[in-house]
C-alpha positions as MATLAB code, in Angstrom:
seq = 'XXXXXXXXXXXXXXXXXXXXXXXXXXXXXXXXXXXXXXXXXXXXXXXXXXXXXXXXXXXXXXXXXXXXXXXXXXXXXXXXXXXXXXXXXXXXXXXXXXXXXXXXXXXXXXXXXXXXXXXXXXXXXXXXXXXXXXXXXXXXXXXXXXXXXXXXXXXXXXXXXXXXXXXXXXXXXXXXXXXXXXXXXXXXXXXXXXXXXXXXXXXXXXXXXXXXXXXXXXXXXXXXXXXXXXXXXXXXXXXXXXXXXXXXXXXXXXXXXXXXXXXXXXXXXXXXXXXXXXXXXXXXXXXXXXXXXXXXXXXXXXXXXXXXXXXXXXXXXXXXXXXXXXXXXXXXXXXXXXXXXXXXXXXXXXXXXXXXXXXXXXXXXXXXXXXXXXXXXXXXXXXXXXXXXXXXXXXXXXXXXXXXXXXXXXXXXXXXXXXXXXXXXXXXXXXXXXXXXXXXXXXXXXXXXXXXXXX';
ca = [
       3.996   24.896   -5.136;
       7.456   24.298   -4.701;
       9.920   21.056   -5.456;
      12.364   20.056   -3.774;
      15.627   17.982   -3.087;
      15.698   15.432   -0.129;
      19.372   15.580   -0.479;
      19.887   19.471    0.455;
      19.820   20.731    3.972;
      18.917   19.263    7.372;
      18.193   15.149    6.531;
      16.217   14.474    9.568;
      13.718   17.776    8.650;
      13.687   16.563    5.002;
      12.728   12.995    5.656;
      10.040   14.397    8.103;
       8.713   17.414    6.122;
       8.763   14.989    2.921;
       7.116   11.787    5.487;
       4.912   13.632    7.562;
       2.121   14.307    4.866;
       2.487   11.511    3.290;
       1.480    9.623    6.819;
      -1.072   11.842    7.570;
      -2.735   11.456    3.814;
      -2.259    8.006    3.779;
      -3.762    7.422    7.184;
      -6.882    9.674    6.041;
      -6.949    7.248    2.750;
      -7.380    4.077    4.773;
     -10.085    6.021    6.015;
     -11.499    4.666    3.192;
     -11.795    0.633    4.155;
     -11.498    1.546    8.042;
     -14.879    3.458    7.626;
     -16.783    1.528    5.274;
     -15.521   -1.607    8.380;
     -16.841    0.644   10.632;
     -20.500    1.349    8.962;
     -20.628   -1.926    8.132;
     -20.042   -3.264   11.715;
     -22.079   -0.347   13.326;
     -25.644    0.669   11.478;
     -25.853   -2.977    9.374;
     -24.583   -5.568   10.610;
     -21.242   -8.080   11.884;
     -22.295   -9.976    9.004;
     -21.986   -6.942    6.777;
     -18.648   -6.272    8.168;
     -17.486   -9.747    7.080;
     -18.803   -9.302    3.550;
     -16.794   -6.193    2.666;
     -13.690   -8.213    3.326;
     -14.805  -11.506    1.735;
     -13.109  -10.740   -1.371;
     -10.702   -8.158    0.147;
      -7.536  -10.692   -1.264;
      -8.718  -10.308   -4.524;
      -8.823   -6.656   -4.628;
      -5.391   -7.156   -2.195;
      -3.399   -8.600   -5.430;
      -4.764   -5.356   -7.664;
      -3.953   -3.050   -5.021;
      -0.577   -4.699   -4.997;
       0.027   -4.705   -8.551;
      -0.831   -1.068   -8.907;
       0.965    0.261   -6.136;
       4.203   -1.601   -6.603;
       3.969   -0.177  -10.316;
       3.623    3.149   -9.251;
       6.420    2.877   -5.972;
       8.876    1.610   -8.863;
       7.741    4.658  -11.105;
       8.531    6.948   -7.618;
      12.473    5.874   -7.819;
      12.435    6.159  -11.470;
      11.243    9.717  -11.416;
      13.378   10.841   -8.354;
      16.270    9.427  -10.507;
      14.931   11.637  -13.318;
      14.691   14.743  -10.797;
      18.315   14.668   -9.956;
      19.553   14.310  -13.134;
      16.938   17.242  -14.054;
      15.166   15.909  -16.820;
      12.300   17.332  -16.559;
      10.586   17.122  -19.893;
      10.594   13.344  -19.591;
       9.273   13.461  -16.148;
       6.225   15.447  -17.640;
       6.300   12.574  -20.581;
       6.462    9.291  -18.924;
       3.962   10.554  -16.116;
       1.075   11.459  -18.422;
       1.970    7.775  -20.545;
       2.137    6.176  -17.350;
      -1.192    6.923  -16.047;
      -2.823    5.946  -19.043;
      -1.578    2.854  -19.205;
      -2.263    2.337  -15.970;
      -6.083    3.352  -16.424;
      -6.289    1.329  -19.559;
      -4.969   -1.881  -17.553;
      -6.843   -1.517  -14.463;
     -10.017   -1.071  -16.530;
      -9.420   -4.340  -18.141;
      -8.863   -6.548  -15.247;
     -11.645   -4.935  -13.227;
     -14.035   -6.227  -16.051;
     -11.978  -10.110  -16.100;
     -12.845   -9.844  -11.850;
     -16.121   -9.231  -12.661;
     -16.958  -11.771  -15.183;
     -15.148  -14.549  -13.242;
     -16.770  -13.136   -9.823;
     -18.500  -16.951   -9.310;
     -15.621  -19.088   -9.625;
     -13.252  -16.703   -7.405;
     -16.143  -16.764   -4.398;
     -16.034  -20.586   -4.813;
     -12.211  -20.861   -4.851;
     -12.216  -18.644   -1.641;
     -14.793  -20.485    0.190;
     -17.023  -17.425    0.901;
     -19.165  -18.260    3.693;
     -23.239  -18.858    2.035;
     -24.319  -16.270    4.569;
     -21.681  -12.995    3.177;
     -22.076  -14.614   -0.452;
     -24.356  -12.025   -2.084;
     -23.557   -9.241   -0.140;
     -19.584   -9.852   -0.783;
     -20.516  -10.324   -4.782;
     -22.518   -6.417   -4.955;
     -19.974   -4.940   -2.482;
     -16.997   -6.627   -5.241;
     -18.379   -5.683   -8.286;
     -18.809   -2.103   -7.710;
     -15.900   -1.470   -5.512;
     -13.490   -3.562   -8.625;
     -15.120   -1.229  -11.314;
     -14.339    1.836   -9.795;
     -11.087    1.151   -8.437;
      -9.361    2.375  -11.627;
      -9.377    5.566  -10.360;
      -8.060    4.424   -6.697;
      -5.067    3.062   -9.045;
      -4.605    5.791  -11.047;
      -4.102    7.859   -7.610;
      -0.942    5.780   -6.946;
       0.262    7.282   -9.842;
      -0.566   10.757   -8.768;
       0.500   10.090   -5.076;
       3.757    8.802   -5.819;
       4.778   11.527   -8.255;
       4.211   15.030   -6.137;
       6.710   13.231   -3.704;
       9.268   12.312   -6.035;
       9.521   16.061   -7.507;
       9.688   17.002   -3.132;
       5.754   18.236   -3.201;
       4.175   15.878   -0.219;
       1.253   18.680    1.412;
      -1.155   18.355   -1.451;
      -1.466   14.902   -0.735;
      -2.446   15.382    2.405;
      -4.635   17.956    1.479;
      -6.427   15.784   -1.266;
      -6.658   13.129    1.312;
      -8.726   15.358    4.111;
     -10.870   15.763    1.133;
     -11.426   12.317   -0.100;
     -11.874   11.159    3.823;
     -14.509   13.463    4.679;
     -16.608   13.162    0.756;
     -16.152    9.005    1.647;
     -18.032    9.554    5.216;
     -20.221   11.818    4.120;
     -21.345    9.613    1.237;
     -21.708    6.659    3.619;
     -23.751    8.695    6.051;
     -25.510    9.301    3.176;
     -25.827    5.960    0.917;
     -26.603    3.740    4.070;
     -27.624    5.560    7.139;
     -29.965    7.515    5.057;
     -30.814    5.690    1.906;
     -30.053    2.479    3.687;
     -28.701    0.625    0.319;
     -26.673   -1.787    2.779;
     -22.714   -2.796    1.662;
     -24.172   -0.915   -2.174;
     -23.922    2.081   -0.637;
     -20.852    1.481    1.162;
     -18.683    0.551   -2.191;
     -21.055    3.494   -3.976;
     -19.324    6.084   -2.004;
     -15.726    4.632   -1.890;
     -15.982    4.718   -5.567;
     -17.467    8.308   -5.926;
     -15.126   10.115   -3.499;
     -11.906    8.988   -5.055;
     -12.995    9.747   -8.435;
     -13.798   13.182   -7.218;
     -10.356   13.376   -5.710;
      -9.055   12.109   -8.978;
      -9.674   14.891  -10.897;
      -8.247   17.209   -8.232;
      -5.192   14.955   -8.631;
      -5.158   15.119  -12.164;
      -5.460   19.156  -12.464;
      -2.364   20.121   -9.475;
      -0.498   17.353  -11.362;
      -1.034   19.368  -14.636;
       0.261   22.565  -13.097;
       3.195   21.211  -11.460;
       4.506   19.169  -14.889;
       4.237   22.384  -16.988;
       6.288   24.445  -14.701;
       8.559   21.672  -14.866;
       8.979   21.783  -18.706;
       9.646   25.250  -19.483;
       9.252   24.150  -23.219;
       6.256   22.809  -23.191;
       6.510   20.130  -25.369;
       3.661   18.260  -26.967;
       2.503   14.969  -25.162;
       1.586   12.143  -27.825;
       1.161    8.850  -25.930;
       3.831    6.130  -27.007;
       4.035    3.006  -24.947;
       7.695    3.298  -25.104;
       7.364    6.093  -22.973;
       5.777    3.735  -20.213;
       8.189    0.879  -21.075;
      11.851    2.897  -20.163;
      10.607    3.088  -16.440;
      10.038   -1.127  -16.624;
      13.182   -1.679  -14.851;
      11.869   -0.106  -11.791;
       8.156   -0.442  -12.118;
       7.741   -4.402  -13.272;
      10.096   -5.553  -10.524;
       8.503   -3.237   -8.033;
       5.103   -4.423   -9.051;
       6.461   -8.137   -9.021;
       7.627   -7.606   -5.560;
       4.588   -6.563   -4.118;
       2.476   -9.459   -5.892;
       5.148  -11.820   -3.867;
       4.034  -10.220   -1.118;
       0.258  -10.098   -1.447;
      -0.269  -13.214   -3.469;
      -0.433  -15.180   -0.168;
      -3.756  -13.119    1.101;
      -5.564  -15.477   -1.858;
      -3.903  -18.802   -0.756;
      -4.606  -18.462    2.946;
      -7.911  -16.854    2.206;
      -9.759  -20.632    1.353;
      -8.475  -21.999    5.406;
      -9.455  -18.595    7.077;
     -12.624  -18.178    5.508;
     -13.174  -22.154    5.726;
     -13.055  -21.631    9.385;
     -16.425  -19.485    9.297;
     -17.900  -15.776    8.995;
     -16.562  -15.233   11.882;
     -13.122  -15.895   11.004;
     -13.646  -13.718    8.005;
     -14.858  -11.063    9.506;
     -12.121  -10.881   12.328;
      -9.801  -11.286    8.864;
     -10.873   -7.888    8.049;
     -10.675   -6.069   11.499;
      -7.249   -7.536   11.758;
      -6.087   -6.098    8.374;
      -7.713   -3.099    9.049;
      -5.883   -2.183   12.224;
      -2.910   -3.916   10.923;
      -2.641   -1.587    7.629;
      -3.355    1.605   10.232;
      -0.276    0.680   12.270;
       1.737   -0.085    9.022;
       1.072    3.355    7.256;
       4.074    4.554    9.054;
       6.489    2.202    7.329;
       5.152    2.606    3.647;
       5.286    6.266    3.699;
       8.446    6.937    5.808;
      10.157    3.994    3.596;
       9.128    6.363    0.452;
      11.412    8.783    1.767;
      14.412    6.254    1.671;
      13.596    5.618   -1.625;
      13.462    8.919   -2.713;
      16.449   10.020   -1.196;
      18.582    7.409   -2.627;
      17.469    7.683   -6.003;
      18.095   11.353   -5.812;
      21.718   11.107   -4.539;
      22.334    8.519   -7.821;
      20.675   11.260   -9.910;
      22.824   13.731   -9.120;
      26.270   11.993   -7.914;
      26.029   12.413   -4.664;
      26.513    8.866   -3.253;
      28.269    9.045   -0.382;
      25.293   10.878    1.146;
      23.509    7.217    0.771;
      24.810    4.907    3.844;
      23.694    8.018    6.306;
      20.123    8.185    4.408;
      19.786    4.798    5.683;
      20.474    5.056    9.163;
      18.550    8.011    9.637;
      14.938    6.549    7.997;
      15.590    3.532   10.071;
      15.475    5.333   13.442;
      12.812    7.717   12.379;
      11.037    4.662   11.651;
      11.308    3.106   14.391;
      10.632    6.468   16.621;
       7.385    6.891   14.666;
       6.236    3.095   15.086;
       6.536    2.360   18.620;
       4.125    4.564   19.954;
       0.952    3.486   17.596;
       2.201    0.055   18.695;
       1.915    0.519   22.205;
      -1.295    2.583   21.764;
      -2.860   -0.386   19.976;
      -1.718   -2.432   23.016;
      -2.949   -0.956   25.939;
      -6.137    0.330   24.591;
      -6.958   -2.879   22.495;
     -10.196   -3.431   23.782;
     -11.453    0.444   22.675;
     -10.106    0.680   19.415;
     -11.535   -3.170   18.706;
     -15.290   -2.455   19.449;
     -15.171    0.547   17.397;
     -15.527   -1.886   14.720;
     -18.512   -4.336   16.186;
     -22.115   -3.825   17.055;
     -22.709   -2.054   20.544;
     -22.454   -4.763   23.816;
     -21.369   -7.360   20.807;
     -19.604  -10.689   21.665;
     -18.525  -13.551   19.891;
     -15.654  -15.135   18.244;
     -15.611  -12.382   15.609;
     -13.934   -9.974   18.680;
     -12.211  -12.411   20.599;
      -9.790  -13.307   17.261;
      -9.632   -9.644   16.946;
      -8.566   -8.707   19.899;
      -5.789  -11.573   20.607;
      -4.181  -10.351   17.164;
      -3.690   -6.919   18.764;
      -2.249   -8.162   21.754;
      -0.154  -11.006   21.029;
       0.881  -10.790   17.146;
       0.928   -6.907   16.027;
       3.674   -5.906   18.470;
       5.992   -7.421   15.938;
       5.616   -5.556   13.030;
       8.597   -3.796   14.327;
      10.157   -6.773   12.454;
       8.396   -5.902    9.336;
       9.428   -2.457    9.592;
      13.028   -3.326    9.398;
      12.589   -5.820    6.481;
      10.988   -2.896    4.694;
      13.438   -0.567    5.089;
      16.183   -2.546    3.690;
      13.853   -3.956    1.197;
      12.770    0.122   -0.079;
      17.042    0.563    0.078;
      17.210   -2.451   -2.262;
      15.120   -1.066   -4.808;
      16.007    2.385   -4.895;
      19.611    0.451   -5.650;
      18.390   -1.259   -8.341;
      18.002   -4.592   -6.179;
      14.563   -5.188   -7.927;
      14.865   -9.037   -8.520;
      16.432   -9.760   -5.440;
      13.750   -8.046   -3.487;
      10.824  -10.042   -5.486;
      12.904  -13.339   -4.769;
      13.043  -12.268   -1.185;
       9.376  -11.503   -1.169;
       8.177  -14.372   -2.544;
      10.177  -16.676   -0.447;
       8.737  -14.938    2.640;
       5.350  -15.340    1.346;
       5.545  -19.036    0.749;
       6.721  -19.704    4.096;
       3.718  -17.973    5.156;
       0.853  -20.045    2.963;
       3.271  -23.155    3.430;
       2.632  -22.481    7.709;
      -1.032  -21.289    7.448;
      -2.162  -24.360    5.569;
       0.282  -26.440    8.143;
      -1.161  -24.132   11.551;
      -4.502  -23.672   11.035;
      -6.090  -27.400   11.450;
      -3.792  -26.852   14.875;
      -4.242  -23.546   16.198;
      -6.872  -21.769   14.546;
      -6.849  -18.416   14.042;
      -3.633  -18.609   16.257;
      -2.160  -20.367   12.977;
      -2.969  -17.819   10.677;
      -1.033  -14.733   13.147;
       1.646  -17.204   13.931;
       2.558  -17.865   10.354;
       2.868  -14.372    9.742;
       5.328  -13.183   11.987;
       7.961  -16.617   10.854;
       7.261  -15.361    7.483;
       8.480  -11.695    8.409;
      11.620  -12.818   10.660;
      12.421  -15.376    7.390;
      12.198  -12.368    4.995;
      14.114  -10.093    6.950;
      17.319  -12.721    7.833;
      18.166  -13.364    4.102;
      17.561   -9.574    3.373;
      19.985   -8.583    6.218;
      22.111  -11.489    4.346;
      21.528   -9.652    0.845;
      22.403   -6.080    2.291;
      25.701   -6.919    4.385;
      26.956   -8.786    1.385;
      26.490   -6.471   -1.654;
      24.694   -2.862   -0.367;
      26.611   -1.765    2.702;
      29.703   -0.013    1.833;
      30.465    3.453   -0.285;
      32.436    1.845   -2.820;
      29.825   -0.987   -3.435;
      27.016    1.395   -3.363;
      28.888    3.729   -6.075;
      29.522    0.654   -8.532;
      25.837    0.144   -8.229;
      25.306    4.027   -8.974;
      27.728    3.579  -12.225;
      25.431    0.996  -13.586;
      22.193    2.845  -13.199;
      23.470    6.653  -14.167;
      24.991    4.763  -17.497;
      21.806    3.042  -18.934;
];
């Protein structure tokens, strides 16, 4: 096992070497909600398939939370890299993911407890109502170690280590299908065993995390120094984590907003609401992961001085972005109907697929201009542009709840996808704004770099 710089050698083979696993582990990962969908749809029922999801914004705005923690903790640990400080990346990663177990543990119990008044505030459909609440419960309990795995999956990268993610993630796909095949072909406990096996294959794959992770931080810290949790260890990386974390509640916050019109508008509204964000999060993986490498490589050139490097970083993760996008876009397009029905009940019609498949038609095509919002917006952060980026967020997300609410009684469904892609064209002209103002040239970008190397 081996770390790396993004900064030395070939850029285009780092950022794919460093990407490429990452995409491939990620896309096995979403595995995880794509084949519980799947089961759900296939051996028990459409209905089924719409309860998995019923809560799905709830467990969006955790997800969220977690995630943009740990993405913040990536750039402050790829900062610490460059500067090689490498006892404190051992220090703050071990505090880090106990905190982050502790915290996810707690709120996982509030969901529970308040379970009732969140179905009723998101209008879940009678017919999904107890099926959503035992799929929720168990899938919310156990997802502290799906958090804790952001942790994990965001620190290998940062040190330059991306194939044991992808390994872990071949894992965790196939001990999730087999425990499906398992917990409701075979057993047949319905949506129980669905969120039973979610839960059981990442914790499995959790401990596999925890034990590389181990290994790599002690060859790191050729001292060895004695770990004694301190939560100011977890605080010094709240400059990059809180705002990250912020940021990506902006963003998600608007799933439980728009949640109340879409699932107001029947199950099968609610259950296309899942397919969609199921195909949409496939198509998306791209962006997250090749994003990360953006991220990474700009914190690293702060760490160790090397700014001018930055600008070209850019330019190069935007085109391999956009190389690596456009052909799952164009897959989804012309084989739409396919890919759809994987997801539905054999010779199945209904509204259900006919929301489904519009979305992939008309709407996903342009999360090409999502991709290019999240590029600058991963730049941003990696720059320090924390705050600006939540702001940014958050405006884009209002525009979208302010539209659904406004659409829906209009257009239907049509509402709901329409809303989405203003809000993404809305976020990305005032971050174009942000970036051409304050982020685009050498001499602003080493300012910036003066700031964050003297704290």
């Amino acid at each position: 096992m081996k770390v790396k710089s993004l900064t030395e050698g070939n850029i285009y083979k780092n950022y794919i070497l460093y990407a490429l696993p990452l995409i491939v582990s990620a896309i096995l990962a979403r595995l995880y909600g794509t084949v519980d969908s799947v089961i759900a749809g296939k051996c028990i029922g459409d209905l089924a398939l719409g309860a998995v999801s019923a809560m799905g914004s709830i467990d969006a705005i955790f997800f969220a939370l977690f995630n943009g923690f740990s993405v913040g903790f990536s750039i402050h640990l790829a900062n610490l890299f460059g500067q090689r400080n490498y006892a404190r990346i051992r220090r703050d990663t071990y505090a880090t993911v106990i905190f982050i177990a502790a915290v996810s543990l707690l709120l996982g119990v509030l969901a529970v407890l308040f379970r009732n008044p969140l179905m009723d505030f998101l209008k879940v459909d009678e017919v999904l109502r107890r099926d959503a609440e035992i799929y929720f419960v168990i899938v919310i309990l156990g997802s502290v170690f799906n958090y804790v795995n952001r942790i994990f999956a965001q620190v290998l990268p940062a040190m330059g280590i991306t194939s044991f993610s992808l390994y872990l993630s071949v894992g965790s796909a196939v001990l999730n299908i087999v425990g499906n095949l398992i917990c409701v072909v075979a057993l047949r406990m319905g949506v129980a065993g669905l969120a039973i096996a979610t839960v059981f294959s990442t914790a499995a794959i959790t401990l596999i995390y925890f034990l590389i992770l181990r290994n790599a931080l002690r060859k790191l810290d050729l001292e060895k120094t004695p770990f004694r949790f301190r939560f100011s260890y977890v605080s010094e990386s709240f400059r990059y984590t809180l705002p990250a974390a912020a940021q990506q509640l902006a963003f998600h916050w608007v799933g439980v907003l728009i949640a109340p019109p879409i699932n107001g508008m029947g199950a099968a509204a609610t259950t296309a609401n899942n397919v969609n964000g199921q195909l949409y999060s496939i198509c998306s993986i791209t962006i997250w992961n090749m994003t990360s490498s953006i991220s990474c490589y700009t914190a690293q050139s702060i760490g160790e001085g090397s700014v001018h490097k930055i600008p070209r970083g850019l330019r190069v993760g935007f085109l391999l972005n956009s190389v690596m996008l456009l052909p799952v876009l164009l897959s989804f397009y012309f084989f739409a109907d396919p890919i759809v029905s994987i997801f539905f009940p054999e010779g199945f019609e209904g509204l259900a697929l006919d929301y489904a498949l519009r979305y992939v038609r008309v709407f996903l095509p342009f999360l090409l201009v999502q991709m290019a919002d999240h590029v600058l917006h991963s730049y941003l952060r990696s720059l320090g542009a924390v705050n600006a980026v939540f702001y940014i967020s958050l405006f884009g997300s209002t525009v979208r709840a302010v539209l659904t609410y406004a659409l829906v009684p209009v257009l239907g469904m049509d509402g709901v996808y329409l809303s989405q892609i203003v809000s993404w064209a809305a976020d990305l002209l005032v971050t174009v704004v942000l970036y051409l103002q304050k982020y685009r040239t050498v001499p602003q970008i080493q300012r910036i770099a003066q700031r964050i190397n003297n704290r």
